[in-house]
C-alpha positions, -999 to +999 in steps of 0.1 A: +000+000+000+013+034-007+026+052+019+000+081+031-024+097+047-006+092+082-015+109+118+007+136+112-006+142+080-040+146+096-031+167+121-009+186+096-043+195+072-061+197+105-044+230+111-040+243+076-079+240+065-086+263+094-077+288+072-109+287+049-131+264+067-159+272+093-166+255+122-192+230+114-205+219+147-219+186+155-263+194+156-284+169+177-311+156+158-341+148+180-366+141+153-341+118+135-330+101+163-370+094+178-374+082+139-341+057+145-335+050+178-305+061+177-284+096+190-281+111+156-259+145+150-256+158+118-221+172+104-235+203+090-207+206+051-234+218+038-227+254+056-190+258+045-184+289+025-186+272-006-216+253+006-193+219+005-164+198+025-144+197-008-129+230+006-107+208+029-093+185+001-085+211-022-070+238-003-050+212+023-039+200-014-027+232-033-010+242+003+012+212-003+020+224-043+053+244-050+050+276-062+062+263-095+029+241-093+006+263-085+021+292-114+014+268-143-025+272-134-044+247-121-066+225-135-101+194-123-127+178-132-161+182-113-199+180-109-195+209-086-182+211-055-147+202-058-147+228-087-158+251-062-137+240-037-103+248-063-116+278-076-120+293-035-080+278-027-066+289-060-083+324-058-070+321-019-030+315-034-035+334-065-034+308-090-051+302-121-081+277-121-097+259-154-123+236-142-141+207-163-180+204-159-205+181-169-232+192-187-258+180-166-240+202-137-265+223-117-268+262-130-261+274-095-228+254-091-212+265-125-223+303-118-204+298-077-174+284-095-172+309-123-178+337-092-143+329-077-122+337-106-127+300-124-120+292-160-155+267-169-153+242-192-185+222-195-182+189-212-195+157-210-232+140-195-210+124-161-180+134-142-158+108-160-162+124-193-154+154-178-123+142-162-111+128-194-111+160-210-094+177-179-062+152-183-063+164-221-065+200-213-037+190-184-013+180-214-017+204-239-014+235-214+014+221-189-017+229-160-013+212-127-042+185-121-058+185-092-080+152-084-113+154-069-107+124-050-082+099-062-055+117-044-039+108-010-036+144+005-069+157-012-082+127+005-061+138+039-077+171+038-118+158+039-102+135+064-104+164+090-138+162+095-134+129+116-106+148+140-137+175+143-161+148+152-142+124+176-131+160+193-167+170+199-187+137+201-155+112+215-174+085+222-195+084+188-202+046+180-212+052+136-199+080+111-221+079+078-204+091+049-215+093+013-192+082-015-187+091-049-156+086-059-144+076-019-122+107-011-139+119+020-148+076+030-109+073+027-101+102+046-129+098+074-125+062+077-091+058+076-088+088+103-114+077+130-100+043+125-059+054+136-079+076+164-104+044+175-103+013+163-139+011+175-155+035+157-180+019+125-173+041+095-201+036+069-200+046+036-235+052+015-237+055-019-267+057-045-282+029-056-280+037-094-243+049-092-229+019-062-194+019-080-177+011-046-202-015-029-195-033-068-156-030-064-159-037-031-180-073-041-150-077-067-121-073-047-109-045-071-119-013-092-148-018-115-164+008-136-201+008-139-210+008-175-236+034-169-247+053-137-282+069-129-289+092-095-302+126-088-275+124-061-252+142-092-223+149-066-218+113-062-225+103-099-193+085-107-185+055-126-151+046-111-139+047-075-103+063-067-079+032-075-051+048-052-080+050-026-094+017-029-070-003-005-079+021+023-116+013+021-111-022+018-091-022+049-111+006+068-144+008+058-170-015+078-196-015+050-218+002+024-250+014+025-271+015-011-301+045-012-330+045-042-332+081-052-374+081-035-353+083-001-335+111-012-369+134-020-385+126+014-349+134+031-348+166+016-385+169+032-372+156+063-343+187+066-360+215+053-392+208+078-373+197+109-340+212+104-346+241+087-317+234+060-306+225+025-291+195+021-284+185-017-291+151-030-256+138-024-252+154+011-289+138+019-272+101+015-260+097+053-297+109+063-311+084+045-292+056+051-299+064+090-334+041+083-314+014+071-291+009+099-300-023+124-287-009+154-302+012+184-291+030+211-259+046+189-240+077+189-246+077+150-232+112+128-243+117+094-219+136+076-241+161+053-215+167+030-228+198+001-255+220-001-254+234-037-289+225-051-302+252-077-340+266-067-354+248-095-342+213-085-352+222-050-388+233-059-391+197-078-377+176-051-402+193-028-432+185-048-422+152-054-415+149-016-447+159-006-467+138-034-446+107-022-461+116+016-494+120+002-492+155+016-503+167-021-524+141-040-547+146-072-578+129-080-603+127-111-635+120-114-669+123-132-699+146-124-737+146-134-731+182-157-760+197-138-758+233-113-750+227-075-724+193-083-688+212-080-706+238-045-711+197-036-679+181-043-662+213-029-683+210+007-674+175+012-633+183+005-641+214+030-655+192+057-630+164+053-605+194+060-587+189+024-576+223+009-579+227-027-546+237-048-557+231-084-588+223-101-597+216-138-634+212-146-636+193-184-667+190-202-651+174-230-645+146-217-672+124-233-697+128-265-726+132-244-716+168-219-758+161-211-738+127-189-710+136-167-679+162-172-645+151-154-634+167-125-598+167-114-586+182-083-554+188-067-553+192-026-532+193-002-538+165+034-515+158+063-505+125+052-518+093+040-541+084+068-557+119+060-562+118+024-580+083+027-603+098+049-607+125+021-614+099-007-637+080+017-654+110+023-660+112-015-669+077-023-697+083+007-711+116-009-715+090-039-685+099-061-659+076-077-629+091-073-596+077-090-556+093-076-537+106-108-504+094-108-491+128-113-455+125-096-440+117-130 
């Protein structure tokens, strides 16, 4: 195994990330941990300056560059926040920074990364295409390449978070840690394991991009011939090979979410926690409902924040039409005065507020028959919008839910 990411290393990058990181203090979660059974803290990433952990990697990284390095301009590949993360340290040492991009990278992240002085280069539907094309620009331009996380001291640098955690909570039993391509897994893991032997690092990946949990099965690297995840931070096809024998030896296992957890986990944060957690980040929060253990000092590391409003605004509906807090039915009416004031009183009684309506008369030959109603409404959950549709079927209705959650 390559010799790296040592204690002294650790405490080395400990020190130097203070520099541009805020203090991201351990927050008791009461409603996740009466939903688990478990103590749960979150490991609040998501409020670092550039809304990411991947500060830590990048800037403990470019601190260890010679100034020779760092003048030929700097160069990476990412779906967001390690570009942000560059573009902050390489502003912060006055270097040059060209970053690759998916296509499919959110609006808001390209816009942050071009705000601190970047060079964006979007290319590419995942973060491997986009890494490709970041080695080329690499070669033809003499830029230095900065990994996002198949790099031992990028992978020392998110490694800080554990010495934050096992500072602040030192008997904490379970860190959850989303992996993409297994930077911050290597760094955590390995960390918490040289500072407790004890301490259960878990990693969490999506299910549609488990690249690691497949290596993992293998006993070496694989590449996933295709991956498929709104989690877009943790989109990648490959794990870090240089990383790999550090999770093998230090990780105790992998946790796999469906993206469906990932909506309702948004739900979960921005209604209990009052914060925004993107889809990546959300992983650990998850994952918390798959765990068989109670009783545990459990952290969930929340590891990004960037989400553009327009992904938000969609996860929320989605969330709230997967709780049955917004549900949409359809059905026919007699097309006679007085049948909507009807079908209006009963929603009204049943407590069901009305978000959307559409009243179609064309819905048969014969308007003289019945016209379709459909109605969208807001309940409190599932128990309360059966009672609604009860409530309609009594008043002598037929009312059908419309799959409308795409």
């Amino acid at each position: 195994m390559e010799e790296g990411l040592t204690l002294e290393k650790f405490e080395e990058a400990s020190e130097v990330v203070k520099n541009v990181t805020l203090e991201t203090k351990l927050v008791f979660s009461e409603y996740l941990s009466g939903q688990t059974g478990n103590k749960v803290y979150l490991k609040p990433e998501n409020m670092q300056l550039t809304g990411a952990y991947k500060l830590r990697g990048a800037y403990y990284k470019i601190s260890t560059l010679t100034d020779e390095e760092r003048a030929k301009g700097l160069i990476t590949a990412s779906a967001g926040n390690h570009a942000q993360g560059v573009a902050y340290a390489a502003k912060a040492y006055g270097a040059k920074a060209v970053i690759v991009m998916p296509t499919t990278t959110p609006l808001m992240k390209v816009n942050r990364t071009k705000g601190y002085g970047a060079e964006v280069v979007l290319y590419g539907d995942v973060y491997d295409e986009a890494c490709a094309k970041a080695y080329e620009l690499a070669e033809e331009n003499g830029y230095t390449f900065i990994h996002p996380f198949d790099d031992l001291t990028v992978a020392t640098g998110q490694g800080t978070i554990a010495m934050e955690i096992v500072k602040e909570l030192p008997l904490v039993d379970y860190i959850l840690v989303p992996i993409g391509g297994g930077g911050l897994a290597t760094g955590v893991a390995t960390l918490a394991k040289l500072l407790n032997p004890k301490i259960k690092v878990i990693g969490v990946e999506p299910a549609g991009a488990n690249c690691m949990q497949k290596s993992l099965e293998e006993g070496h690297v694989v590449t996933l011939p295709k991956v498929s995840t709104i989690a877009d931070g943790t989109a990648v096809k490959t794990p870090g090979g240089k990383l790999f024998p550090y999770i093998q030896k230090n990780l105790d296992g992998i946790i796999t979410v469906e993206d469906q957890e990932l909506v309702v986990s948004f739900l979960d944060m921005v209604e209990n926690h009052k914060t925004v957690v993107e889809n990546s980040g959300l992983l650990t929060v998850a994952a918390l409902r798959h765990m068989d253990v109670k009783g545990k000092k459990v952290v969930a590391i929340l590891s990004g924040g960037n989400m553009d409003v327009t992904t938000m605004s969609s996860v929320v509906q989605q969330g709230l039409i997967m709780r049955d807090r917004v549900f949409t039915v359809s059905m026919l009416l007699p097309d006679k005065p007085g049948e909507l004031y009807k079908v209006a009183g009963i929603i009204a009684k049943a407590n069901g507020n009305v978000v959307e309506l559409e009243h179609n008369q064309f819905v048969t030959t014969n308007r003289n028959v019945a016209v379709e109603l459909r109605i969208t409404m807001e309940a409190f959950g599932t128990e309360h919008k059966n009672q609604i549709m009860q409530s309609l079927e009594e008043g002598g209705y037929q009312p059908k839910l419309v799959n409308v959650g795409g």
